[in-house]
C-alpha positions as CSV (number, residue, x, y, z in Angstrom):
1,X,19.3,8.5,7.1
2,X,17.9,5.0,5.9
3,X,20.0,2.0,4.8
4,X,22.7,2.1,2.6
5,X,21.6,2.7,-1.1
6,X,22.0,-0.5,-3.6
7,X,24.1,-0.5,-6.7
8,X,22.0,0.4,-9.2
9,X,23.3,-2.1,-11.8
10,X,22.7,-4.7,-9.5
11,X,19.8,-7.6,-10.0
12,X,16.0,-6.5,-9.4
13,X,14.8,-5.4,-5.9
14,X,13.5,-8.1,-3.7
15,X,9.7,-6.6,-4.1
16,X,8.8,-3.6,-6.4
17,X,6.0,-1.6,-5.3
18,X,4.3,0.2,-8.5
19,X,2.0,3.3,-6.6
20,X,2.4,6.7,-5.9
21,X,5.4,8.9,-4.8
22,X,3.7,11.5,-3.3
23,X,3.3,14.9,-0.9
24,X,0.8,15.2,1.9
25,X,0.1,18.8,2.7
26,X,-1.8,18.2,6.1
27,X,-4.4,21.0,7.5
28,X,-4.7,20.9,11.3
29,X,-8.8,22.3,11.3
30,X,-10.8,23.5,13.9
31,X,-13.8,21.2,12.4
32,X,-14.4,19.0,8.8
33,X,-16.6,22.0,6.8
34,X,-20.0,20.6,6.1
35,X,-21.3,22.0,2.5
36,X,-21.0,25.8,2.0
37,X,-19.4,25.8,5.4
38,X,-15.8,26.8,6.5
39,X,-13.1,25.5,9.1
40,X,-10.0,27.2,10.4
41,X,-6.5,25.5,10.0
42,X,-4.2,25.8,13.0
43,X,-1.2,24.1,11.5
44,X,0.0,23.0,8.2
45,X,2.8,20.4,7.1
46,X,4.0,18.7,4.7
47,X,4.7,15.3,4.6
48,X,5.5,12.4,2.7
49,X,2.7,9.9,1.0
50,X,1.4,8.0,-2.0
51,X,0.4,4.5,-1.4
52,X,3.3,3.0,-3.6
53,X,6.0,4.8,-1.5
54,X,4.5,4.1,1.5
55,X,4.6,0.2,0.8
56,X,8.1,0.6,0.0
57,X,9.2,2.5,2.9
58,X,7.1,0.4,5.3
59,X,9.3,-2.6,3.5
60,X,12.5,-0.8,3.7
61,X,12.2,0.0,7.6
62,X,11.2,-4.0,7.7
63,X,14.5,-4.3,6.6
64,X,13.7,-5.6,3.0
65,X,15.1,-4.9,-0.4
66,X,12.5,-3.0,-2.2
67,X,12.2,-0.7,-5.4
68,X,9.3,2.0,-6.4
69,X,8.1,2.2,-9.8
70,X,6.7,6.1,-9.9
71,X,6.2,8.8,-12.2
72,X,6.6,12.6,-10.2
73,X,6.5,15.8,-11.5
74,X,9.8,18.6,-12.4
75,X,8.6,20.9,-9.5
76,X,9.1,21.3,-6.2
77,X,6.8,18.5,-5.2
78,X,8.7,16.2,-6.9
79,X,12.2,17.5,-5.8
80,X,10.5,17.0,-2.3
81,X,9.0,13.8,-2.8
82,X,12.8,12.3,-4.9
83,X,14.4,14.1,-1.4
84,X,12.4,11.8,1.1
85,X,12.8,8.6,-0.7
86,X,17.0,9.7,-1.1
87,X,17.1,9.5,3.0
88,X,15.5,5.9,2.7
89,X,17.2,2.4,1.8
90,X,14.3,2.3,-1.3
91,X,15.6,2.0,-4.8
92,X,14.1,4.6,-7.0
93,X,16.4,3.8,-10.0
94,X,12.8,4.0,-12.2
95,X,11.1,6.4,-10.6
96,X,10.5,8.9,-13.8
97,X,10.1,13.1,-13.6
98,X,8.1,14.2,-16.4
99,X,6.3,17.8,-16.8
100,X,3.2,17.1,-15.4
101,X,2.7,18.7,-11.6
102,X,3.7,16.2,-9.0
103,X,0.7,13.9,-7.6
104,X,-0.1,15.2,-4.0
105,X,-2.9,15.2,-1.5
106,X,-4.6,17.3,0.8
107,X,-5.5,15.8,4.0
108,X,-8.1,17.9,6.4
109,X,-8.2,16.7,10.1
110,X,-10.0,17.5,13.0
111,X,-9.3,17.2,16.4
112,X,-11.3,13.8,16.9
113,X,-8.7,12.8,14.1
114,X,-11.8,12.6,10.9
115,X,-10.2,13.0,8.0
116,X,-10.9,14.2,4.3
117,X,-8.6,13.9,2.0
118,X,-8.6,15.7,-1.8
119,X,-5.8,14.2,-4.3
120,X,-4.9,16.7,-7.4
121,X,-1.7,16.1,-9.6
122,X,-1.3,14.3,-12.8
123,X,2.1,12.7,-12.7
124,X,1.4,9.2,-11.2
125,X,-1.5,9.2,-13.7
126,X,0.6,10.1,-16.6
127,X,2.9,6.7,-15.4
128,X,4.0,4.5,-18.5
129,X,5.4,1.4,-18.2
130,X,8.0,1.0,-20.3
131,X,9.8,-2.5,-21.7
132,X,12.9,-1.8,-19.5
133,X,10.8,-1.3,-16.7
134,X,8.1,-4.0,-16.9
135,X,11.4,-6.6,-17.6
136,X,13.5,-5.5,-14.4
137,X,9.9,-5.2,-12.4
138,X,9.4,-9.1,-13.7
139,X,12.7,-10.2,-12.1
140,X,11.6,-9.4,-8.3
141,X,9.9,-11.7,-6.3
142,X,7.4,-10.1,-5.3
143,X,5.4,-7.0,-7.3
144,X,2.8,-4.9,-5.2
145,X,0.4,-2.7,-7.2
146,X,-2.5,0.0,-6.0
147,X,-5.8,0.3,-7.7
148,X,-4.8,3.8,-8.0
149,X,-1.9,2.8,-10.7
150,X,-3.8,3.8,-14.3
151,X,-5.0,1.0,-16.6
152,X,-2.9,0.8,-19.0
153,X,0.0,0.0,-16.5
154,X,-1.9,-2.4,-14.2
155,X,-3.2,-4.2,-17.2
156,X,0.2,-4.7,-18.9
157,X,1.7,-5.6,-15.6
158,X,-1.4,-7.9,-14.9
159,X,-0.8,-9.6,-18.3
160,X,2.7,-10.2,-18.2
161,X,2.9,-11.6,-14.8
162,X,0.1,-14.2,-15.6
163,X,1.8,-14.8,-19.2
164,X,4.7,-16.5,-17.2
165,X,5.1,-19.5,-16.3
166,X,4.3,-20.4,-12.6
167,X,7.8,-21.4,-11.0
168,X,8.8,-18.1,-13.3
169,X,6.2,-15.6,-12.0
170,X,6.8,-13.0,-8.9
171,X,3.9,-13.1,-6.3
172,X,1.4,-10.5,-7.8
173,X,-0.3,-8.1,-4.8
174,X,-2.8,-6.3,-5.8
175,X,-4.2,-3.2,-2.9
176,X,-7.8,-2.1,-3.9
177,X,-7.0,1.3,-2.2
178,X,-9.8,2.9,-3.8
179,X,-13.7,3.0,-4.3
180,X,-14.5,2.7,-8.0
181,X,-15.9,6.0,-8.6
182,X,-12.4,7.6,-7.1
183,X,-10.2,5.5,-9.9
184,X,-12.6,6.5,-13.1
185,X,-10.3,7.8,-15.8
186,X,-7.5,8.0,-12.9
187,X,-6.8,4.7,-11.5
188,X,-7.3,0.8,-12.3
189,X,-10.7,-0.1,-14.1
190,X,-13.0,-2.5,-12.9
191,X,-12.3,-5.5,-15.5
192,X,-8.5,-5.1,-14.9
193,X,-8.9,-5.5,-11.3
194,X,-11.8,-8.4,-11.6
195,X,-8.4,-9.7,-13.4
196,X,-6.5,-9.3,-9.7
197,X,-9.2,-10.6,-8.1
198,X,-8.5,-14.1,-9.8
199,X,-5.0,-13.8,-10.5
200,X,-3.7,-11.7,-7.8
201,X,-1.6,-13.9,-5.3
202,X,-2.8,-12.2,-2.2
203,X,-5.7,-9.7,-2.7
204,X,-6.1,-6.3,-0.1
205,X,-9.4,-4.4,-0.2
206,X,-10.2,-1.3,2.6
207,X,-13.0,-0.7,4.3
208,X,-14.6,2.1,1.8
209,X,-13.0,0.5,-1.5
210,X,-14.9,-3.2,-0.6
211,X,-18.7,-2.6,-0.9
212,X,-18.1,0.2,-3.4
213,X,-16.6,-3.0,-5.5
214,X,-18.3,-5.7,-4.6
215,X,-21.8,-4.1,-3.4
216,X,-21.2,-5.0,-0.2
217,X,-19.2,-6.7,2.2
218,X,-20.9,-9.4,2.5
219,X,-21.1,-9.9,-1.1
220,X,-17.5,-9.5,-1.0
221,X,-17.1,-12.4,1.0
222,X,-19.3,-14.8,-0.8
223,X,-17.8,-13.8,-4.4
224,X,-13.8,-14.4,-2.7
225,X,-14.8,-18.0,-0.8
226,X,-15.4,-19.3,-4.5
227,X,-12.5,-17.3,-6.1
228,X,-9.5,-17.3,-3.3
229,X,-8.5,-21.3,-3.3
230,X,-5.0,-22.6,-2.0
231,X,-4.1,-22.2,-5.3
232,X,-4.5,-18.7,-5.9
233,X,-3.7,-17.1,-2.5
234,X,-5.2,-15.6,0.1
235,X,-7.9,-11.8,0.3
236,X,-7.7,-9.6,3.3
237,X,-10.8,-7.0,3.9
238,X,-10.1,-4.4,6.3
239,X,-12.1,-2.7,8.8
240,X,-9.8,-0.1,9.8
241,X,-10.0,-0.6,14.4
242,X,-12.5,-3.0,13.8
243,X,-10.8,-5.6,12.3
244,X,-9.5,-7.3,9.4
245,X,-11.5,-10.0,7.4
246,X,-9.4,-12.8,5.9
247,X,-10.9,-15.8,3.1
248,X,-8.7,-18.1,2.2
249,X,-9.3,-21.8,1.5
250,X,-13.1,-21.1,1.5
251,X,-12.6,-20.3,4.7
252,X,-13.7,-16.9,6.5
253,X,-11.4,-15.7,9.7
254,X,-12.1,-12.9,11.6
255,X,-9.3,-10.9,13.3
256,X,-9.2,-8.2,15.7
257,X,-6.6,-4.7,15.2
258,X,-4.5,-4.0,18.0
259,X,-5.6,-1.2,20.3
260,X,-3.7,1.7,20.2
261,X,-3.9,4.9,21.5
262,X,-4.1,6.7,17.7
263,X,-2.6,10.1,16.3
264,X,-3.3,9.4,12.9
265,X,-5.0,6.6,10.8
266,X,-3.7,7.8,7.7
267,X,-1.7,5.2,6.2
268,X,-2.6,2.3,8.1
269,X,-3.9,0.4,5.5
270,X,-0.6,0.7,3.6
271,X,1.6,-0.2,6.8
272,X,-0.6,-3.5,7.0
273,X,0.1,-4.2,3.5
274,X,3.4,-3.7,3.7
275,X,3.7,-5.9,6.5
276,X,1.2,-8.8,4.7
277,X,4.0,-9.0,2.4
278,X,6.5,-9.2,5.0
279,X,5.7,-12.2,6.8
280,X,3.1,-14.0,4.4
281,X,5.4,-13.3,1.0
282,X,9.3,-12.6,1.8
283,X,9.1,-14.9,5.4
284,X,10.1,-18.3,2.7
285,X,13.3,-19.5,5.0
286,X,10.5,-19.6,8.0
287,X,7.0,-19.8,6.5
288,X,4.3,-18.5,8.5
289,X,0.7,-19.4,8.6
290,X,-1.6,-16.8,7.2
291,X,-3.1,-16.2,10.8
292,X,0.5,-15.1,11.9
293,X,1.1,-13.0,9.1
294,X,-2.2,-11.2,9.1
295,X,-1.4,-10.1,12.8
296,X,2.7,-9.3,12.3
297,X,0.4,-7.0,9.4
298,X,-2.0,-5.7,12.1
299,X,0.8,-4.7,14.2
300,X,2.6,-3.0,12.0
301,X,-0.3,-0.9,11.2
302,X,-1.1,0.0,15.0
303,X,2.7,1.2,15.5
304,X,2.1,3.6,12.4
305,X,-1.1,4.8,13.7
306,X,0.8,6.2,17.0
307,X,2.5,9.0,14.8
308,X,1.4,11.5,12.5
309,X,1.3,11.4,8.9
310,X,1.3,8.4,6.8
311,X,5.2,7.3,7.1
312,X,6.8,8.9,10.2
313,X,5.5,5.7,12.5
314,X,6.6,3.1,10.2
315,X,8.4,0.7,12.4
316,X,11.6,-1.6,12.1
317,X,11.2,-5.8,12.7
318,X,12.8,-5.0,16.6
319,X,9.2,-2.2,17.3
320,X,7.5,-4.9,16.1
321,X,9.0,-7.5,18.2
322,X,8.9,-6.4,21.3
323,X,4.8,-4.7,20.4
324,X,4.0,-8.3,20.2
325,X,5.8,-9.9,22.7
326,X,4.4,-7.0,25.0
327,X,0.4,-8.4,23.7
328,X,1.5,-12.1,24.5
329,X,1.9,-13.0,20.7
330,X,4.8,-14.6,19.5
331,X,6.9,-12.3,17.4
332,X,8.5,-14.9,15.4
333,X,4.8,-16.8,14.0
């Protein structure tokens, strides 16, 4: 069981996560099919995903008091999904069940651990944001949001966050977890997230989700040196085991990711969000230099990678500890 559920009439959670509440239905295959090809699966499970709960869980095991804004279907996907998140310390007080089927994703992978992955479900899509919601979401400290949340909601949220005054307004994360053409008519449009790009106080963009953006990495990097000052906050680029890319400051930093020996990459990406938010965002009674932060984040992303499926590996603040102090890095930054 996770940590012992919040009041729900209690103040505002620590950090909301807006994203996904989702299931994972993962196919064990004999080989990725190429075009009018086949493969054989030799094991299925189910699992829990969706980037929004997996920030929040990550978070939770960190040991932090965090909410989920979510939207999941009545059906047994959702019951399933609502179950997972019950045995976690994650407030779900406004995570909505409407009649649309439950977001969910199907994730192929071979032996060599390649992955596809096929989403289908309209629930998260279907999310509204509604006055209640947006005003309880204002009072946290820190709000994450995916590229996969649709417009209407990240623009809202986008607005009233920058409508605030600055010693007023929760840090703003914004994940670009997405390539455009994925988030057309599903996720965040491209002149609400050139919006994050400015405004966003720390600003995550994957490996696949950067050129298809930007054009290219490179021109990611050039466009963020002019846009990411001291002022605004820091970007992180990652490169899944080759790195992470971090501009802040008109500075550009390289980092290396742990080495591991992986199970599963799935999920990384959020895991090293999650634990960006950790040490840069929530670590305010120690601060920690952005250097620190980014490789608390990396670590927490390795652990995950060492079990299968996308939240099974999350690790507690003691795994992480002693993973770093194990690598010669000082756990506390």
């Amino acid at each position: 069981m996770g940590r012992e559920r919040r009041d729900e009439s209690t103040a505002a959670p620590r950090v909301t996560a807006v994203g996904a509440a989702a299931v994972d239905e993962w196919y064990a295959v004999s080989n990725l099919p190429e075009p009018d090809g086949g493969a054989f699966a030799r094991d299925v499970t189910a699992a829990p995903g969706g980037v929004g709960a997996n920030v929040a869980v990550a978070l939770d095991r960190l040991g932090r008091d965090v909410g989920l804004v979510s939207r999941v279907g009545d059906d047994e996907y959702g019951r399933r999904a609502i179950a997972w998140l019950a045995d976690t310390g994650v407030d779900t007080t406004h995570v909505a069940v409407g009649d649309e089927s439950t977001t969910r994703s199907l994730v192929l992978r071979d032996p060599a651990g390649e992955r596809a992955i096929v989403t289908t479900g309209e629930s998260f899509r279907s999310l509204q944001l509604d006055d209640a919601t947006l005003e309880r979401t204002l009072e946290s400290a820190v709000v994450f949001v995916t590229a996969y949340t649709p417009d209407r909601v990240a623009r809202r949220l986008l607005d009233a966050v920058v409508a605030q005054s600055a010693a007023a307004r929760p840090a703003l994360v914004f994940d670009l977890s997405g390539p455009v053409t994925e988030l057309v008519g599903r996720g965040t449009a491209p002149e609400t997230i050139h919006g994050y790009v400015h405004h966003a106080d720390l600003f995550v963009a994957g490996g696949v989700a950067t050129p298809a953006y930007f054009g290219s990495d490179a021109a990611a990097v050039e466009r963020l040196k002019r846009v990411r000052t001291a002022k605004v906050g820091p970007a992180v680029l990652t490169h899944g085991a080759e790195g992470m890319t971090v501009v802040a400051n008109g500075r550009v930093r390289r980092f290396d990711a742990f080495e591991v020996d992986v199970v599963d990459a799935t999920g990384a990406g959020d895991a090293f969000t999650a634990g960006l938010i950790d040490r840069w965002l929530l670590a305010r009674d120690a601060p920690t230099a952005i250097d620190d932060a980014v490789r608390f984040a990396a670590a927490v992303a390795a652990i995950n990678c060492t079990e299968r499926s996308t939240q099974a590996g999350l690790p507690t603040r003691e795994t992480v500890r002693q993973f770093l102090a194990e690598r010669g890095v000082d756990p506390t930054g």
